[in-house]
SERO-642395 format. One line per field, with one value per residue (C-alpha): residue in one letter; chain; x, y, z. Coordinates in steps of 0.05 Angstrom, whole numbers, m for minus. Layout:
aa c(A; ...)
ch c(A; ...)
c1 c(X; ...)
c2 c(Y; ...)
c3 c(Z; ...)
//
This chain:
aa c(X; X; X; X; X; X; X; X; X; X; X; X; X; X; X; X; X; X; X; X; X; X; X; X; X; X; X; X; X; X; X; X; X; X; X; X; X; X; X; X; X; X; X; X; X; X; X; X; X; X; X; X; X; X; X; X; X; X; X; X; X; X; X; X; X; X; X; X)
ch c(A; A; A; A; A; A; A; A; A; A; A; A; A; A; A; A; A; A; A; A; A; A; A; A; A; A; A; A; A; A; A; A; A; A; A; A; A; A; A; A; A; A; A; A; A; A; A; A; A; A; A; A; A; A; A; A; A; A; A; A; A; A; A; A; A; A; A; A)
c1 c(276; 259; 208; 155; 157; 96; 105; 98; 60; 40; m27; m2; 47; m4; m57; m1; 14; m68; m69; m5; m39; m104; m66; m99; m34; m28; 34; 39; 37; 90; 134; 124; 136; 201; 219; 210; 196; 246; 242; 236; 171; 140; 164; 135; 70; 62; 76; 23; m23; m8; m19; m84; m107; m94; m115; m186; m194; m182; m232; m282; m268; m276; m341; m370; m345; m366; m437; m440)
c2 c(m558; m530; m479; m529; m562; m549; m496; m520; m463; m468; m482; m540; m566; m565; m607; m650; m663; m673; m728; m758; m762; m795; m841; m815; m779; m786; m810; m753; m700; m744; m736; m657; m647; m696; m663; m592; m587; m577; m624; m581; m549; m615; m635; m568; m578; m648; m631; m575; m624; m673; m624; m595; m669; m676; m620; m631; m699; m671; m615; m671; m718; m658; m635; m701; m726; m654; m665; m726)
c3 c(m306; m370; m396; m415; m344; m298; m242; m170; m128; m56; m68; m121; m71; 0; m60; m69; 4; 15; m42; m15; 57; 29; m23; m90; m114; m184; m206; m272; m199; m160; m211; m223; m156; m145; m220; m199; m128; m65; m16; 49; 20; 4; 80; 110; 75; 91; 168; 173; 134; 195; 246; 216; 211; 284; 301; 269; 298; 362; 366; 335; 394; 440; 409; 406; 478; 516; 483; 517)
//
């Protein structure tokens, strides 16, 4: 990594993991990350991106099924 190399901050890295989820990751930001990033943090953020996910689609279902 050198000084001219992007940083990769939380924020940067739970973006990343959104993108990656919906399939619009850019490939200049997939290769920052695999460049600069650790792999556990780009695994933690894509698992609390899966369990938010799941987690919304729940409480929809729930919302929309006790309405019912």
């Amino acid at each position: 990594m050198t000084e001219n190399d992007p940083k990769v901050t939380p924020i940067s890295i739970l973006k990343s993991a959104l993108s990656a989820m919906i399939g619009v990751q850019s490939n200049a930001n997939r290769e920052r990350d695999s460049n600069s990033g650790k792999f556990w943090h780009f695994f933690f953020a894509g698992f609390v991106v899966l369990i938010g996910f799941i987690l919304v689609v729940w409480l929809a279902v729930k919302l929309l099924l006790g309405s019912v």
